[in-house]
C-alpha positions in Angstrom: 0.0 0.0 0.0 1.6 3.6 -1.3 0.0 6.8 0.1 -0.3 10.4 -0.4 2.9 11.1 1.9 4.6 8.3 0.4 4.2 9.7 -3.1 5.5 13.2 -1.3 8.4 11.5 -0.6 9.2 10.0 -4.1 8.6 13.2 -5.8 11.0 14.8 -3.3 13.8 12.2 -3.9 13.2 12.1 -7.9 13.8 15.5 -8.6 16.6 16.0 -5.9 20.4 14.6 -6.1 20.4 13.9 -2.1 18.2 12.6 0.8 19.4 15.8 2.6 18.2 18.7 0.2 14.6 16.2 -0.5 14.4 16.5 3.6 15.2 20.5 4.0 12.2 21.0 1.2 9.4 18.4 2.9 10.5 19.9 6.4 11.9 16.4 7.7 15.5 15.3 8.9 17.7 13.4 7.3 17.4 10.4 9.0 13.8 10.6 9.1 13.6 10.5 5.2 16.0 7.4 5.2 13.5 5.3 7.8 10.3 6.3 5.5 12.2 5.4 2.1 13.5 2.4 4.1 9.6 1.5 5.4 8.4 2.3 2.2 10.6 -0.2 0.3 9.8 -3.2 2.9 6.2 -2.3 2.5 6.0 -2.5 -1.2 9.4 -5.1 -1.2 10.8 -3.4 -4.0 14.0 -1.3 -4.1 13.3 2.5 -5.2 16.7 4.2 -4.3 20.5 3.9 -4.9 23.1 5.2 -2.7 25.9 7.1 -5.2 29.1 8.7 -4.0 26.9 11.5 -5.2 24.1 11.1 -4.0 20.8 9.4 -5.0 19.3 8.0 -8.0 15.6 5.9 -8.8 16.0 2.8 -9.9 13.7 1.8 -13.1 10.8 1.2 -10.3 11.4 4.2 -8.5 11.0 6.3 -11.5 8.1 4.5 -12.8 6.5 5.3 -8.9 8.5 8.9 -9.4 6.3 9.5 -12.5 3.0 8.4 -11.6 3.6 10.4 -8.3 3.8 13.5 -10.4 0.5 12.7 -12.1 -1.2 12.3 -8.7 -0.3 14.7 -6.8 -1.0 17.5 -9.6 -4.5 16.2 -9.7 -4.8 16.6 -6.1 -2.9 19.4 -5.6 -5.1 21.1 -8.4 -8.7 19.9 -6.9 -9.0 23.9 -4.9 -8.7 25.9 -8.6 -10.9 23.0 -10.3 -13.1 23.6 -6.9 -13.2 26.9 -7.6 -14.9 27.0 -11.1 -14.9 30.2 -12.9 -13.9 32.7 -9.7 -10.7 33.2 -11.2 -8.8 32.4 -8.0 -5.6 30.6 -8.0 -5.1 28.6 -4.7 -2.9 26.0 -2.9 0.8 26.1 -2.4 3.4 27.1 -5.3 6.8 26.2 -4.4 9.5 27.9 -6.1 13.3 27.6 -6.4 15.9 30.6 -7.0 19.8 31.1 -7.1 20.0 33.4 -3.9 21.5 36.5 -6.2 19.0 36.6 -9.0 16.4 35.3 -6.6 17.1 38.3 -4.3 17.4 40.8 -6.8 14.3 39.8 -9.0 12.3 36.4 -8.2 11.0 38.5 -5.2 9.6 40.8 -7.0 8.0 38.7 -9.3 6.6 36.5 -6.3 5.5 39.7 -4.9 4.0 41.0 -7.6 2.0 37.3 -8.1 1.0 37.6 -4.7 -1.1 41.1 -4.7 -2.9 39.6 -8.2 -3.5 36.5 -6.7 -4.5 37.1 -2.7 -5.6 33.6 -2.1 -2.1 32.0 -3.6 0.1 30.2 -1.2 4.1 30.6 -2.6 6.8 29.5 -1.2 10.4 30.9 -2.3 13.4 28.8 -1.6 16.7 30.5 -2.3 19.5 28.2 -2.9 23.5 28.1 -3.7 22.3 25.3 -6.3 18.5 25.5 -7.4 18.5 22.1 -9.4 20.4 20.2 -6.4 17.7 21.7 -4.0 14.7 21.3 -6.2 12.5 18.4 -4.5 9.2 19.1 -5.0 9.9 22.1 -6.3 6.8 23.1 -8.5 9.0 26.0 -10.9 12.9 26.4 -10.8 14.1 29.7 -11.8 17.4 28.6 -13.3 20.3 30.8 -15.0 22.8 29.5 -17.3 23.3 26.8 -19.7 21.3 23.8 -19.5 22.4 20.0 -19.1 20.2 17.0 -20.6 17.2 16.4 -18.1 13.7 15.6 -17.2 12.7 19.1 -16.2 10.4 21.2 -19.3 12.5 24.7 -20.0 10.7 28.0 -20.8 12.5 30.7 -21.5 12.2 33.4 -19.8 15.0 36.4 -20.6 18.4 36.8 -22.4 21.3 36.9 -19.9 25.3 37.3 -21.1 28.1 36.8 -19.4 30.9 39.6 -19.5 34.2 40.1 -18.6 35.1 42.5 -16.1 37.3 44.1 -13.9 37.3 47.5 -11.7 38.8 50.8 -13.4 41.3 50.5 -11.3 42.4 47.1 -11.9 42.2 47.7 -15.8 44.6 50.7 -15.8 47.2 48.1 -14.4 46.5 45.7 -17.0 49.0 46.0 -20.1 48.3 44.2 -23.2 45.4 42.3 -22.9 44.9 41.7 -26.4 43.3 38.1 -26.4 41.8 35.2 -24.3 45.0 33.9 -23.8 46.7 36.9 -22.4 44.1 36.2 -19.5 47.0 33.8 -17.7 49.1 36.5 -16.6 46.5 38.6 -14.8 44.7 37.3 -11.4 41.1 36.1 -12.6 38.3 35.8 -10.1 36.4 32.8 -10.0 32.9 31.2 -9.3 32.6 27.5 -8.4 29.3 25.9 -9.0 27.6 22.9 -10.2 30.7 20.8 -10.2 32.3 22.4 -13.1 35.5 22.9 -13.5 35.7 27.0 -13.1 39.3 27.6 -14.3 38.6 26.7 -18.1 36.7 29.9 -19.6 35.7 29.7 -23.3 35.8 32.9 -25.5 34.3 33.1 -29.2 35.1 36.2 -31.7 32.1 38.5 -32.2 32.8 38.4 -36.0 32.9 34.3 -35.5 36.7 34.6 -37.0 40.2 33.8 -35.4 42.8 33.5 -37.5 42.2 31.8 -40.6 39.3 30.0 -39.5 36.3 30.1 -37.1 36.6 28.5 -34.0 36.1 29.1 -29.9 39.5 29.8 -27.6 38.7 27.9 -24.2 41.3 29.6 -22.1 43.0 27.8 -18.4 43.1 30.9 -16.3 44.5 30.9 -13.1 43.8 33.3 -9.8 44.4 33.7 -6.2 40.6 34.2 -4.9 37.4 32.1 -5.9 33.8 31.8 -4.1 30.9 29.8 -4.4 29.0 33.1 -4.1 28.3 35.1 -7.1 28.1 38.6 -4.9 31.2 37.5 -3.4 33.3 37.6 -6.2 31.5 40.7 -7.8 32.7 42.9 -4.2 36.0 41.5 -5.0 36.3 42.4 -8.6 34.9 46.1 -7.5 37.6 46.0 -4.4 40.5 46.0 -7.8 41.6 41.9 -6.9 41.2 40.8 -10.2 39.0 40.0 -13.4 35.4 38.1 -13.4 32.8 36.6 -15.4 29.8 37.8 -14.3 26.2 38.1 -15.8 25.3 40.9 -17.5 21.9 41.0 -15.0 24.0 40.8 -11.7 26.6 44.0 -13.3 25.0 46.0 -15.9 24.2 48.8 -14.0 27.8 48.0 -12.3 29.1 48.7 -15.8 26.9 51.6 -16.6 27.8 53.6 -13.0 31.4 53.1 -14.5 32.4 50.7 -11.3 33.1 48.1 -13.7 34.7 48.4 -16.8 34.0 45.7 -19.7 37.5 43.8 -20.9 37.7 42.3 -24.5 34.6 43.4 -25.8 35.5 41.8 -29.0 35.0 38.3 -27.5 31.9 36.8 -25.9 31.4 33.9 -23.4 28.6 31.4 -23.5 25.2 32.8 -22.6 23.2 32.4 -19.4 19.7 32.6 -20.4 16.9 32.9 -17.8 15.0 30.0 -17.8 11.8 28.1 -15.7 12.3 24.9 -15.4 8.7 22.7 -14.5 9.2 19.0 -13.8 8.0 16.6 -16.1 4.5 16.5 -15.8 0.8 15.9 -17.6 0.4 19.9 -18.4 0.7 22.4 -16.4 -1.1 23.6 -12.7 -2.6 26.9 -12.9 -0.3 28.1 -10.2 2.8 27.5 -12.6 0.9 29.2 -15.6 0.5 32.4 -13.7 4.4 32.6 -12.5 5.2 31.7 -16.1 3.3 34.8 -17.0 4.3 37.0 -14.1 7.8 36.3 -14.6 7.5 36.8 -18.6 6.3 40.2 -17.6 8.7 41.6 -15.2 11.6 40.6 -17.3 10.1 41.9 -21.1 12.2 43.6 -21.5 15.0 42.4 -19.1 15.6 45.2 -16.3 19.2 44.8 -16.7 18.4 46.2 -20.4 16.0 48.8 -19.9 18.9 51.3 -20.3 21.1 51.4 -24.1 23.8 49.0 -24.2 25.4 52.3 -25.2 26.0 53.4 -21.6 27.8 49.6 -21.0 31.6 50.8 -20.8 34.7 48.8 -22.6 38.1 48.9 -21.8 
């Protein structure tokens, strides 16, 4: 016999990487997630989980439970709207999933602006060092970046580029910084997330030419100072320690204010496109339909663009 929390508890695990970020979301301890998963197996005497050096994964049973978990709960957790006929009110919980510097400088707002046109709507806003590693249960995850093969449904939401920068100060010092490669002489600045590895940037030619041919430069760089925290490194870069990669959203008024200056405007980085990500389920809740549309409105255009690129400053 499976019930409603048991079904909690798979969707939690199924779209997390860990027991430990599937407990923080459903309010449990660690160890009290292992003892239900562990009950939960005995009961139904099938295996649902394996243990990885990093972290979890369902077996072929476990995601066939994972998906008709996903099914289930959206029908319940959508009986109050259906309830609620043609009243136009959205209700029930929405639980939503941020990085904690785009999440603090715009997902509030666009929470906030969902909650005064929809009074009766529960939302719950869960700001996170690594949205997708935190996302159990998550019902939208506001991610930024490229995207890696998975089960979650994308929908774009703005354009985001990465720049290189450094402060004014720390520019004036630089002296021929001519190329991507030139970049391993000069202290760089860098963000660790998501496992990657942080010290290989990659640099394509606006015009799509180098040389004789077109082609990207992926560039080793090397520095004293590096962060998990995106602000963290921007206070750095603005103290004159070095040169970043930041998104154009977290430093374009940085850059317009003259605080920043741009380096190698002749070169781009990969983009870092706002995105939602919805798990993989039979259409979409009402609650997800109206972030989807609150968030398409608060960034059309993108606030980090409202102003001419014209005031963005290169050295």
């Amino acid at each position: 016999m499976v019930d409603l929390d048991d079904l909690r508890l798979i969707r939690a695990i199924g779209t997390s990487t860990s027991l430990a970020s599937a407990a923080q979301l459903l309010n449990l301890t660690p160890p009290a997630v292992t003892i239900r998963l562990q009950r939960m197996e005995e009961r139904i005497d099938v295996r649902l989980v394996v243990r990885k050096s990093r972290g979890v994964s369902l077996t072929e049973e476990g995601q066939r439970l994972y998906q008709a978990s996903l099914e289930i709960l959206e029908r319940m957790e959508s009986l109050p709207a259906q309830i609620a006929g043609d009243r136009g009110e959205v209700q029930g919980t929405l639980r939503v999933i941020a990085s904690f510097g785009f999440g603090r400088k715009y997902v509030t707002q666009i929470v906030r602006d969902l909650q005064r046109a929809h009074p009766t709507l529960n939302v719950v806003l869960h700001l996170s060092d690594s949205p997708l590693a935190s996302a159990s249960a998550a019902d939208v995850v506001v991610h930024v970046g490229t995207l890696k093969p998975s089960s979650w449904i994308a929908s774009p939401l703005a354009p985001n580029e990465r720049i290189l920068c450094a402060s004014p100060a720390f520019a004036r010092r630089i002296k021929d910084l001519n190329h991507p490669s030139d970049l391993t002489r000069f202290n760089c600045i860098c963000l660790q997330e998501n496992d990657e590895d942080v010290t290989r940037w990659r640099f394509s030619h606006a015009s799509g030419i180098t040389g004789d041919s077109q082609k990207s430069t992926v560039i080793r760089v090397a520095g004293r100072l590096s962060s998990n925290d995106g602000t963290v490194i921007t206070e750095w870069a603005l103290a004159g320690l070095g040169i970043v990669e930041r998104s154009e959203w977290d430093v374009a008024d940085l850059l317009a204010a003259g605080k920043l200056v741009r380096l190698l405007p002749e070169w781009s980085l990969p983009s870092a496109p706002v995105t939602a990500l919805l798990p993989s389920r039979t259409g979409r809740s009402l609650r997800q339909r109206v972030f989807l549309e609150a968030a398409k409105a608060f960034l059309s255009p993108p606030p980090w663009r409202k102003n001419s690129r014209a005031r963005v400053r290169a050295h």
